[in-house]
C-alpha positions, 0 to 999 in steps of 0.5 A: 500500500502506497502512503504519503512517505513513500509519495515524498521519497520517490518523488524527487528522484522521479523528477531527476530521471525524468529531467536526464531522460528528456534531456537524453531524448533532446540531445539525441535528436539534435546530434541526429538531426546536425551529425548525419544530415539527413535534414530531418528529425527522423528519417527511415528509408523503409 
């Protein structure tokens, strides 16, 4: 069962993983689109 305290311990670090996984993402996607230059975000030739 779930309570307050456990709400408030997990609560920071849940914000912190979520922070470096959106910068991860954001980050990824700039070196695709500039370092392979395909002039897009994603491109996939199928």
């Amino acid at each position: 069962r779930l309570d307050g305290a456990w709400a408030r311990w997990s609560r920071p670090w849940t914000l912190f993983a979520w922070s470096f996984l959106t910068i991860g993402i954001a980050l990824g996607s700039w070196w695709a689109y500039n370092e392979l230059g395909w002039g897009g975000w994603w491109f996939w030739d199928p």
